[in-house]
C-alpha positions in Angstrom: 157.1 51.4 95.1 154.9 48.0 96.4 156.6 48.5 99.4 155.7 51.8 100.5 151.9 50.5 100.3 150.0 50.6 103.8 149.4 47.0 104.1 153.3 46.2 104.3 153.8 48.8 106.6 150.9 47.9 108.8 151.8 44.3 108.9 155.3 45.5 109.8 153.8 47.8 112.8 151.7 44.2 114.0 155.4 42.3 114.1 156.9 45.8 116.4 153.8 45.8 118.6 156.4 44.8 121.5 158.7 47.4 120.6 157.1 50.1 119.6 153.7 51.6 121.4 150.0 50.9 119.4 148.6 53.4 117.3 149.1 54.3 113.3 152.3 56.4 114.0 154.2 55.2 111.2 157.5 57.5 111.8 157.9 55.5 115.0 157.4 51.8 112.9 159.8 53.6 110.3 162.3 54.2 113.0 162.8 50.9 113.8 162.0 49.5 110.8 164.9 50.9 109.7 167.9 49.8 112.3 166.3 45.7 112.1 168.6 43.7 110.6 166.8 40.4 110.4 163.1 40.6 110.0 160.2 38.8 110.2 157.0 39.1 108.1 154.4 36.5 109.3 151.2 36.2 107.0 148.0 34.8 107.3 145.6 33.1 104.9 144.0 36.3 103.7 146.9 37.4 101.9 146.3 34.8 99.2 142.6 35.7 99.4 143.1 38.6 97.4 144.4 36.3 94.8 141.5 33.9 94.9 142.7 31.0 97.5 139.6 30.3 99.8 140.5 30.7 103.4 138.1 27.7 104.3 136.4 29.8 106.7 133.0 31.1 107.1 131.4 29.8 103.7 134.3 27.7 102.9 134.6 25.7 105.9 133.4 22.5 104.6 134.2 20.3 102.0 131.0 18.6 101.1 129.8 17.4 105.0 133.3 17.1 106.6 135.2 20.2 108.2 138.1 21.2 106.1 140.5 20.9 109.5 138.9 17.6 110.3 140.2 16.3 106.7 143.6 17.5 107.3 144.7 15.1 110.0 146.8 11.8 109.3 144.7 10.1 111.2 141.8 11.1 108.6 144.2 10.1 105.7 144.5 7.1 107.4 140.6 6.4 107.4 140.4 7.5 104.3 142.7 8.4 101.9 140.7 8.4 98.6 138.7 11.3 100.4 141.7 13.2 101.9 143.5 13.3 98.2 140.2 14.8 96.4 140.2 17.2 99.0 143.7 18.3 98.4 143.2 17.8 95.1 140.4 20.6 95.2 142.5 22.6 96.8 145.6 22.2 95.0 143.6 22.7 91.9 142.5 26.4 93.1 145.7 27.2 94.1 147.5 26.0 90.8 145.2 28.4 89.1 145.9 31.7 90.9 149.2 34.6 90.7 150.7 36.2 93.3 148.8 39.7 93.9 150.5 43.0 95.4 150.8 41.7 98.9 152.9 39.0 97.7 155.0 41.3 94.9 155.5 44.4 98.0 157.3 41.0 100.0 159.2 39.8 97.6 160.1 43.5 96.9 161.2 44.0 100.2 163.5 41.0 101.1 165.0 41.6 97.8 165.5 45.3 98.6 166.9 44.4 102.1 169.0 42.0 101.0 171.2 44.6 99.1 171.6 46.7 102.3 172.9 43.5 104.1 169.9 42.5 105.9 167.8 39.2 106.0 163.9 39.3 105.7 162.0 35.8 106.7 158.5 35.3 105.0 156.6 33.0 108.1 153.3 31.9 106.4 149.9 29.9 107.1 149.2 30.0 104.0 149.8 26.8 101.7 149.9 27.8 98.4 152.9 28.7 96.6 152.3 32.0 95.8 155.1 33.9 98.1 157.7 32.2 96.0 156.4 32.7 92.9 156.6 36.4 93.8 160.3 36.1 94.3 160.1 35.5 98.3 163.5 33.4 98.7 163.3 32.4 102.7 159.4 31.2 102.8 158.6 29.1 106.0 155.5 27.3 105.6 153.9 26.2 109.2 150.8 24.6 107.8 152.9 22.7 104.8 152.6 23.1 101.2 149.6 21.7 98.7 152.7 21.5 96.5 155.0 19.3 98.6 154.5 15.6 98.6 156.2 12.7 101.1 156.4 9.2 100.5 154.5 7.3 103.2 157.7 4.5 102.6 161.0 6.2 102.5 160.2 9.6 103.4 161.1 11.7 99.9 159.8 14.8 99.5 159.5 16.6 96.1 157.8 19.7 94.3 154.9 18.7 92.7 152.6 20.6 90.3 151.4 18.0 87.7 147.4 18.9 87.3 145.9 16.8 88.1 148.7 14.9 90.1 147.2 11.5 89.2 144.5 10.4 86.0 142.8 8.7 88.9 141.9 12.4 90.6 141.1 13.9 87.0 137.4 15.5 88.2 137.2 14.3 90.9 137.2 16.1 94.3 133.5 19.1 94.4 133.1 20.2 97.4 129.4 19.7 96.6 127.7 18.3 100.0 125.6 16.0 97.8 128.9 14.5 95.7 129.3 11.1 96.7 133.1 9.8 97.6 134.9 8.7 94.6 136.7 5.8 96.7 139.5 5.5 94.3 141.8 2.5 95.4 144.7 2.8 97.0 147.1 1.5 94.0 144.9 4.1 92.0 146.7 7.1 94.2 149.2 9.3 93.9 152.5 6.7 94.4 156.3 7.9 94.7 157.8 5.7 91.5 160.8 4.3 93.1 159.0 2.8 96.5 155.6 2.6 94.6 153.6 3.7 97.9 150.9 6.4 98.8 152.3 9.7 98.7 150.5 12.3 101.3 150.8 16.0 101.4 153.1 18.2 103.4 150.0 19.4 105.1 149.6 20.6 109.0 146.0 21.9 110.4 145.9 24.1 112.8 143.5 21.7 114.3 146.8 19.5 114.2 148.9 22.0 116.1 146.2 22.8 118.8 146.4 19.4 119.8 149.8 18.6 120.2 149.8 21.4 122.6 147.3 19.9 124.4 149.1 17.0 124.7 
């Protein structure tokens, strides 16, 4: 089964690493593995990569001249929130493209397979598509937000959203070509929660984000 694949299993040994001693001896990971009765499987951005979703490192750092973690601030929405939404909308536009691959389906596999003996399995995830769910993941906690989540700026309402694009004004709009020019789409021109009529913003949180609060 997905399950049994190496990757699952070597992930699995990464989470033990304080309980059981380095090395690839799986019948030790197994052991324990096997007596856990809530478990944790934490995932980073490359598990989506095999489906497609840029990392935004190395070559996909930037969007156009701007650091992708620089963009995901409020303080950047703030600035500028016709540039912040074409850059999510780029993203969200990749990601609304792409299917959960093995990684994802060997998961979903597992907490469903647990689950039947009793036993809870937590998916804790950088990444911020929605590709562990549409695997069949039911307990997915997202610590960098979703590009499918959006909050009212107003009220505070957060919904699901996949409409492509998720406003006409964002239809095109968002290349990360460096020599693209801003689209500076107006503010009314946004993507707007109906009943309040104000800005939504994404559920989004960069690691750049986190690093500072922890400074603080």
């Amino acid at each position: 089964m997905l399950f049994q694949s190496r990757g699952v299993f070597a992930l699995g040994l990464r989470m033990c690493s304080t309980h059981v001693a380095k090395g690839p001896d799986m019948s030790e990971f197994r052991k324990v593995f096997s007596k856990a009765k809530h478990i944790v499987i934490i995932t980073g951005a490359g598990v989506s990569a095999e489906s497609g979703v840029p990392t935004f490192r190395g070559e996909n750092e930037k969007w156009r001249k701007w650091q992708s973690q620089d963009l995901a601030t409020p303080e950047a929405f703030s600035r500028t929130p016709s540039r912040v939404w074409e850059f999510y909308h780029y993203r969200r536009e990749l990601a609304l493209n792409k299917k959960p691959n093995t990684a994802h389906l060997a998961i979903a596999e597992c907490e469903a397979r647990l689950r039947k003996q009793g036993r809870s399995v937590v998916v804790i995830t950088q990444c911020t598509d929605d590709l562990h769910r549409q695997a069949g993941s039911k307990h997915v906690l997202k610590i960098h937000g979703s590009l499918m989540e959006t909050r009212c700026v107003n009220c505070g309402h957060v919904t699901m959203n996949k409409r492509s694009p998720i406003c006409a004004a964002l239809k095109g709009k968002g290349s990360p070509d460096p020599d693209v020019a801003d689209a500076q789409i107006p503010v009314d021109k946004l993507p707007r929660y109906d009943q309040c009529q104000l800005i939504l913003i994404m559920l989004m949180v960069s690691s750049t984000s986190l690093s500072k609060k922890r400074q603080g």
